[in-house]
Structures are given as C-alpha cells and as structure tokens.
N, C-alpha and C positions, 0 to 999 in steps of 0.2 A: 456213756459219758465221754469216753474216751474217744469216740468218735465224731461227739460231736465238739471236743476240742482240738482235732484235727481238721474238720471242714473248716471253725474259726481262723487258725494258724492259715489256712488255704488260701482263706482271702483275703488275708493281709499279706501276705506272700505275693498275690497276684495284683494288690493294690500298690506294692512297694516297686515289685515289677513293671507295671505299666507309668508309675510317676518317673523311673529310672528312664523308661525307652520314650515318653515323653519328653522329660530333658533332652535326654541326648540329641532326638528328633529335634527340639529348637537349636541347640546348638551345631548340630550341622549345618540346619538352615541358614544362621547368622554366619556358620561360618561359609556359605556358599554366595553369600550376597554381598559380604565383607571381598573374598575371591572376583565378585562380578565388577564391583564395583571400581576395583585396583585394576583388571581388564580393561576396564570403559576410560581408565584413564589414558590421555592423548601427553604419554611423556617429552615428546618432542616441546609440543606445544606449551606443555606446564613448565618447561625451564625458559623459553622465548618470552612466554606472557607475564609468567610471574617470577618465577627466581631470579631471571635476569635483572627488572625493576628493582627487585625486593634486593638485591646485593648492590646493584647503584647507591640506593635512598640509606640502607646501612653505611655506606660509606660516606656517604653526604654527611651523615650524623657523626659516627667517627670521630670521622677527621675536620669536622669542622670545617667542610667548605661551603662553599655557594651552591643555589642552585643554578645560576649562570657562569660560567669560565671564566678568569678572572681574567686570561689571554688572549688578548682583542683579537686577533689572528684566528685560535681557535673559537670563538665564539661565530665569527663570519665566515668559518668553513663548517662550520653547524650547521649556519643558517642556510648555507648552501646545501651542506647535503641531506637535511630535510626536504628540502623542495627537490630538489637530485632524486630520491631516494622516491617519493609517496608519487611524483609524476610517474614513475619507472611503474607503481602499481594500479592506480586510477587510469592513467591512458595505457599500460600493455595487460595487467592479469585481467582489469574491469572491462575497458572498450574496448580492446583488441582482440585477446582470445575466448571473455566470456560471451562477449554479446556482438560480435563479427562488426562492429561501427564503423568500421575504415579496412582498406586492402594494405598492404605495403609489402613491399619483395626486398626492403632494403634489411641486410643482415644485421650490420649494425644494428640500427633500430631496434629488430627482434632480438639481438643479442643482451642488450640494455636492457628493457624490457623482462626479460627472462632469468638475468645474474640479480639486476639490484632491484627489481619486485620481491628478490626473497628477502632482501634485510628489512619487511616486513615483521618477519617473524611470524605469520597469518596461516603457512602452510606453501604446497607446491601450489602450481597452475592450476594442474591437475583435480587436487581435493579442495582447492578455494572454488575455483571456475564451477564444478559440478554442484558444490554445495548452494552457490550461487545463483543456478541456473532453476535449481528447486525451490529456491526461497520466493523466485520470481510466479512456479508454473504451480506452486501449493502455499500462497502465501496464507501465514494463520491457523495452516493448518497443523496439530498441535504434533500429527504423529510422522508428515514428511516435511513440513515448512521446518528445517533445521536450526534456524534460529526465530522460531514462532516469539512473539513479542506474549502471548496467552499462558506461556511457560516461564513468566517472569520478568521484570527489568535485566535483573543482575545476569539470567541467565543468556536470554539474548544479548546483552553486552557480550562476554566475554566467556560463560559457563558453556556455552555450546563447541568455543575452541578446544577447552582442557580435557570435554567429556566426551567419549567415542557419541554415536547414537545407537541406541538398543536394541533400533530392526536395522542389521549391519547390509543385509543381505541386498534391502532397498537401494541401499545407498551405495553399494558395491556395483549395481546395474546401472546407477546414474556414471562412476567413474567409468566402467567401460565404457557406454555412449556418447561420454564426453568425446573421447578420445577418437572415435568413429569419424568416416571420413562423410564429410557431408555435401555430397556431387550427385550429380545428376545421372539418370541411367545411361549407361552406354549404349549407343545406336546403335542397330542392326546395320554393321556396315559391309555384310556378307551379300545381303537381297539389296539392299538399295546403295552402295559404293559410288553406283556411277553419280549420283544426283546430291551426294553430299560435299558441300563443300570443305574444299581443304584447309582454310581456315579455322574452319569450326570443330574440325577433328582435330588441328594443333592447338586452339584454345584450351581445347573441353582437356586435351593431354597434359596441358600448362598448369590447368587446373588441380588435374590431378595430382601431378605432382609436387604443387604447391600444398595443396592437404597433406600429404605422405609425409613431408618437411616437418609441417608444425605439430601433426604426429608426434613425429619422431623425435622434435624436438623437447615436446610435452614431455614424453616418455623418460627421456632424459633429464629434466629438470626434474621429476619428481624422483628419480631414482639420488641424485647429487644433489637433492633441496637445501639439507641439515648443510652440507660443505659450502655450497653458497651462503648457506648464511651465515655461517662464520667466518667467511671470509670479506662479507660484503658490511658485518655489523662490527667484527672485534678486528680482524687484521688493516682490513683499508683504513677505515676511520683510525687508528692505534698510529698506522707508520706514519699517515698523510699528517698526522698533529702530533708526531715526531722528529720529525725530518724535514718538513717545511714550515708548521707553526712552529717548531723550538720549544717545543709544549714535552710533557712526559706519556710516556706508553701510556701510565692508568687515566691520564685523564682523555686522552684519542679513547680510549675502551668508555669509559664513561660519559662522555658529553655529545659527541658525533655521533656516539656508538649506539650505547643502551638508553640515555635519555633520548633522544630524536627518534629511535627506535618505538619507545613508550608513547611520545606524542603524537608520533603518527597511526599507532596502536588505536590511539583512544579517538583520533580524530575519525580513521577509518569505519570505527566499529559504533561510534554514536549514530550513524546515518540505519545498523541495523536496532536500534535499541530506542534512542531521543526520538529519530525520525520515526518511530512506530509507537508511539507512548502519548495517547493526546488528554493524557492528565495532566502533561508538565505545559499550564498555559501560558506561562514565559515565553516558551517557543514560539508563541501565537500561529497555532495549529490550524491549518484549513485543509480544506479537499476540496480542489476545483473541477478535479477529472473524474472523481468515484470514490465515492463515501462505503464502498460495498470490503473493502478491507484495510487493514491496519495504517495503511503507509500514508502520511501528510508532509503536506507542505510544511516545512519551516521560515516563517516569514520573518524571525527575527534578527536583522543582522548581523548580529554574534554567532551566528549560528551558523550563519555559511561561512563564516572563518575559522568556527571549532570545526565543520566537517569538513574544509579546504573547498570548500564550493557544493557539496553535494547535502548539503538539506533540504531539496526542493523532489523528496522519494517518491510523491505522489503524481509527481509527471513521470517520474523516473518508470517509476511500474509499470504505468498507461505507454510508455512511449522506450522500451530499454534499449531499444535500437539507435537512438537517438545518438549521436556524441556528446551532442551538449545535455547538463543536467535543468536546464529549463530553457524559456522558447525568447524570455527577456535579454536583449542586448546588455542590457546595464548591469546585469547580474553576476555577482562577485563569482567565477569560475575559473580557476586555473588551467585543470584542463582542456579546457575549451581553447583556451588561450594561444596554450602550447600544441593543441591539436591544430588549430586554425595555419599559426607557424609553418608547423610541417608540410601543413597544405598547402601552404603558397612558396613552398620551398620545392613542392614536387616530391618531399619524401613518402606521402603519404595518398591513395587516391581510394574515388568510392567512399568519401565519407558520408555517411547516413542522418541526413535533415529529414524529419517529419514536418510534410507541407503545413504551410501556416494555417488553410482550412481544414485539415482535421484536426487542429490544434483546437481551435475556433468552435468546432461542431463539438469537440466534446464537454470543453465549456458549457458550453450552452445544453446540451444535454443532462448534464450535472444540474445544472439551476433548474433546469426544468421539472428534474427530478424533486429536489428540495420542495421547488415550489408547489408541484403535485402534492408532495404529504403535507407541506405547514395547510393547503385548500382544505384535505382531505378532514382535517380537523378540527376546520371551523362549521360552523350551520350555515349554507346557502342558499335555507328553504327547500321544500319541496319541488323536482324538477316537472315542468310544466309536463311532459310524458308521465308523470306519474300521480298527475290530478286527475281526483273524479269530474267526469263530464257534469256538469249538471246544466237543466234545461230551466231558461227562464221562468215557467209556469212552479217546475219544482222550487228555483229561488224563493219566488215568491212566498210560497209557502213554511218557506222554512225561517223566514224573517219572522213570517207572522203569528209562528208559535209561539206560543208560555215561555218556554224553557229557552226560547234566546231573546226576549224582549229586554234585557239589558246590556245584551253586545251589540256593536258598530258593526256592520259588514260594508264594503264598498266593492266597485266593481273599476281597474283600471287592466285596460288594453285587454277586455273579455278575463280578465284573471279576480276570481273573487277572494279577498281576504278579508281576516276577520281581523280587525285594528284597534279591539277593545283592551288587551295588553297595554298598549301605547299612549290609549287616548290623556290619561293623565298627562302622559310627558309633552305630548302634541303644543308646538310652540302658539299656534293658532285656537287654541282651545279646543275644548268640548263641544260647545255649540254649533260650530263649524263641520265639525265632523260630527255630529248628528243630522245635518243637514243634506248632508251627502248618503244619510245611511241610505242603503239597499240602491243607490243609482249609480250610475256612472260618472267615475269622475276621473277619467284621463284625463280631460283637458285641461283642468282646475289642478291636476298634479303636475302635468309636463309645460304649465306657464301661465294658466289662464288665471291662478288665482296666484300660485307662487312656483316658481321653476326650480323644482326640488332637485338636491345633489345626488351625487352616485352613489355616496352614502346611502343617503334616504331609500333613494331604491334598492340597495342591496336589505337595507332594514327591512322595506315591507316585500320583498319576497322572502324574508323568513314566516311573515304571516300569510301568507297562501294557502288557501283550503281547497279550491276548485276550478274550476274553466267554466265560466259560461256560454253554453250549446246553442251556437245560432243558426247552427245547421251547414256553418262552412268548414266543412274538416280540413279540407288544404289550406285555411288559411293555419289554422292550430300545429299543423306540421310545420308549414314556415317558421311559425315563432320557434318551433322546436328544435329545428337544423340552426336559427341563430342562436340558440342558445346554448343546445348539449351537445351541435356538430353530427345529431342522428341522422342517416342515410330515410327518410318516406318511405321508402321501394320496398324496405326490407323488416316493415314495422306495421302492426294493426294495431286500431282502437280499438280499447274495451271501455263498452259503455257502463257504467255505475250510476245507480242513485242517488237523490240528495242525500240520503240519512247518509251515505258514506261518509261523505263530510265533518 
C-alpha cells in the first residue's frame, strides 16, 4: 500500500516538474525573442523616422502653432531647403553612388551630395546604396528584396528603416560589395608594355583612383552619418532661421529642420511602398515595361509631386541606369531638371540615357506579352495543323449518316465546319444554310452571296472539325504558315479518319 502511494506522489512530482521546466522553457523563449527583437531595432533610424516627427507634431499641439511658419522668411528658406536638401539625395545617394548615372570629379558636388543627403534621416550611403541595389537585383523577394512590398504596406514604407533584417549576414556581404572598387582588370603590362598605350594606362590609373576616393569617401560618411545629420537637420536649419530669418532656434529646429525632414521622408519612401502597391488605383497603376514584379508606373499627377518626380518605378526598375525617371519630356522630374543643369554646366559628364529604341522595344514587348495571355484565353477554334484530314469520299459518308442528318456542315477554303450551333442565329436564315450543306461555299462567304466580317470569320473557325483531303498537302501547309507561322520543313501530317471528327 505504501508503495503504491509513493509511485502515486512519483507522478505528480514528475508531472509538477515537467509543467515547471515547461514554463520556464516558454519563458526563456519569450524572453529571447523579446531580446531579438530590441537587437533588430535600427536606434539610429527610430529617432530620425519617428521620435523626431513625433516631438515636432507634440509641439505643434502644445503650443498651439501652425503647421506652416508663420515667418514669411522662414517658410521660404524651408521651401528652399526642401528642395536643397532631397536634390542632395535623389541626384547624389540615388543616381550618383547607387546606380553610377553620371561621372563627376567636381568635389563640391560630391561634397553636397554626401553632407546634406544625410539630413534624410534614411541612413549612410553606404547602408541606403546597398539596400537599394538589392531591392533592384531581388525585387519581391520576400527574404532579400529589403523592403519587399509582399511583407506589407506599412512595412515597406518605413518598417524596414526601424527594423535590422534577420539574415544580417546577407546583407553584411552586400555592404562590403557596395564599397568594392568596381574597375577593370589590370593589363599585363610586364609582356606587352611596348604596345600599350600611355594614355590608357593614365586613364585606367585616373580611374582608379577615382574609385579609391569615393571609397573612401563612402567609408567616411558612413562612419560620421549620425553627425551629419545633426548638423545638417537641427544645427543649419536652427542658426540659418536664427540669424537670418529673425526666427527662434525651435522653430529653425522645427520647420526647415524636422518637418522638411518628415516630408521628404515620406516623399522618398512612397516610390518604395505606393509605387509597389497596385491595389491603391487612385495611383492609376500601369506596367508598360514588365508586369513580371511589383513596381508600376504612377500615372497620376499628384503622384509625381508626392514622390518629387519619381513615380514612374516601373521604368525605373527596367531602365536604373537611366538618370531620368521616365523617357517623357513633359514629365514632372526635378532631378532630371537639376541633372540636365549640371550637364550643361560641364559639372557633370557620362550621363546615362537609355536609347529611345529600347525604350520602344520594350513597350512593345510588354503588349505583346498582355496580348499573348488576354489570346491565350479566348477560343480561336481548332488550329488548322490540328484537324483531322478527312477525305471527300469519307465526308460524304459522314453527312449522310443517321446520327448527323440534323446538323449543317459546309466546306469554306478546304476547312470543314459544322455550323449547326449557329444556324438559329444566322442572319440569312436556315434555309440558306441548308442549302449550302455538305458543299462548298467559299465563294458565297468571301462575297458571292454576302462579304462576311472578321468577326464572322473568327466565329466560324471556332466551328471547325476538319480539312478536306484533296490530295494537295502543300497547299494545307500554306494555309498553315499563314496562320500559326509553322516552319513545313520541320512538321509531318497525320492522317485521321472521318469518325475522328
């Protein structure tokens, strides 16, 4: 008895035990994913993105001001250094160091370029460029496209800034590579010295050198990112609507500063979020180049204003080389604008136009495409290579059966169909087409009795059953090359019976 009250006490001892190390085991686990997930946070970024906005718009509420400056001054150095501020990131972090659009040796420039692209708030060069470069070469895809449009709205907005990504190590090898020098192999100038020209060994060394720069310079921006952008969001914007507006420190911190900051935030980041999203058909969403991932054209107005010219992502993708964000002159593009400047200023050369015929050829490729699947899914009868032969003698026989003595058969251009479906609807009546059964009536369809549409004929080759075998097989291949573009040479008939029919 005694023992077998101590086996009882056993198992609830061992049942008490394992619901304990149970617990515990969830709660480590939460508390390890609790741990992962405060890792994965991007703190830089969640004070630029949101606490910064989020203590503006408190203050807004507060103190009861506007959300425009009430200080003509500082509102028109806003306006200015919005447009100052998101050029510095669309022509230098976008087309200059992400996607090589244009050449330029002028310092300035790159300097620009490199200090007030970070009052973005977005990140360095560095970890923009490379995330950028992925989003292009794995779009969609859910586990390296970094801000995959398949992982959310909200997150491709702005969730992919605040949040590390989970396979760190992928993404670690893209920033190295960013930064890689991307030149050409050096010549054997050991064996062949005499025959090379010395020009081309100072280019290819100019070359060099000029990578090693923006290297370096990369290397440098992303190390001094956070300081840039403090100086380029809270300090410039604070003294300049200080000291020359006549304006107060918080509001330079506030209106140039953190709002302009937020609006070019939001303008930037809709081209990876709106322009990937073809549920919102406000946008009036197209795909001219390739319907084969996320990214569309934005055709609506407003739209290339909210993104500063860049909603047209579906050329962008097909064409990122490009400087311009689409191939139309008329097209609302800042960048473009201020890159074209440059260009005629001589500050800038090597800018990258994609020829207007491949522009043109992929258009039309694209339609092509459509138009293959909307074909693909209609009925356009049976294709004449895939009728049975059948031989006059057999026609004959097969009219004059039982079992079709109340269907229509005709015979136009050797193709026999069966037009009993139709005959009700036949504007010419029944009797008409009874009179035609089992003969030949091309004539009487291509004008002789009435000159039927294209329509009509695409109608009656849905009723097609057969070919009748007059014993000219090349003429049967002819009709076939005009019809399905089949090569003869490289095709046999099989001959079939009437009953196939």
């Amino acid at each position: 008895m005694a023992e077998v009250r101590y086996r009882v006490k056993k198992k609830k001892d061992d049942r008490f035990n394992n619901a304990n190390q149970l617990k515990n085991s969830k709660i480590k686990e939460m508390g390890k994913r609790k741990r992962d997930f405060l890792k994965r946070i991007n703190y830089k970024h969640f004070f630029t993105v949101l606490i910064c906005p989020l203590f503006a718009i408190i203050y807004l509420i507060k103190y009861s001001e506007s959300i425009l400056p009430k200080n003509t001054q500082t509102f028109w150095f806003s306006v200015f250094y919005f447009n100052f501020t998101i050029l510095a990131f669309t022509s230098g972090y976008h087309k200059f160091f992400t996607h090589n659009a244009f050449v330029t040796k002028n310092n300035l420039l790159i300097d620009y370029f490199t200090i007030f692209g970070s009052s973005m708030g977005l990140g360095s060069i560095k970890w923009w460029g490379s995330l950028h470069r992925a989003h292009h070469q794995f779009t969609d895809d859910v586990e390296k496209d970094p801000y995959s449009i398949k992982r959310g709205f909200l997150y491709s907005h702005f969730g992919w800034i605040i949040m590390r990504p989970k396979v760190l190590s992928f993404y670690n090898e893209l920033f190295d590579e960013f930064c890689k020098i991307t030149i050409e192999n050096e010549v054997e100038t050991e064996i062949f010295d005499n025959e090379i020209d010395k020009e081309f060994i100072q280019e290819k060394q100019e070359r060099l050198e000029y990578s090693n720069n923006i290297k370096l310079l990369m290397q440098w921006q992303d190390k001094w990112y956070f300081v840039l952008f403090v100086l380029t969001t809270l300090v410039i914007p604070a003294l300049v609507t200080k000291f020359y507006c006549e304006d107060s420190l918080i509001n330079g911190i506030i209106y140039p500063g953190i709002l302009r900051m937020f609006l070019c935030q939001q303008s930037l980041l809709s081209t990876e979020s709106i322009c990937h999203f073809k549920e919102i058909q406000i946008t009036i969403p197209s795909q001219p180049f390739n319907d084969s991932n996320s990214s569309i054209n934005c055709n609506n107005p407003l739209m290339a204003i909210i993104t500063y010219g860049q909603s047209k992502q579906n050329f962008h993708h097909e064409f990122p080389h490009d400087y311009r964000n689409d191939s139309s002159k008329v097209s609302f593009d800042p960048t473009k604008w201020f890159l074209n400047v440059l260009e005629k200023l001589r500050v800038i050369t090597d800018v990258s136009i994609t020829p207007k015929d491949l522009v043109t050829q992929l258009r039309i490729q694209q339609r092509q495409k459509v138009l293959n699947k909307l074909k693909s899914q209609l009925n356009w009868g049976t294709p004449i290579s895939k009728l049975p032969l059948i031989k006059p003698d057999e026609f004959k026989r097969l009219i004059s059966t039982s079992a079709h003595k109340d269907r229509i058969y005709i015979v136009i251009s050797n193709i026999i169909h069966d037009i009993t479906p139709f005959m009700d609807q036949h504007p010419g009546g029944v009797p008409l087409l009874k009179a035609s059964h089992g003969k030949d009536a091309t004539k009487a369809f291509f004008g002789g009795v009435y000159s039927h549409s294209t329509a009509a004929s695409n109608l009656l080759a849905t009723m097609r059953i057969g070919y009748l075998d007059l014993g000219n097989e090349e003429e049967v291949w002819d009709k076939i090359v005009v019809e399905e573009g089949e090569d003869t040479t490289q095709n046999q008939r099989q001959y079939e019976s009437a009953e196939a029919a």
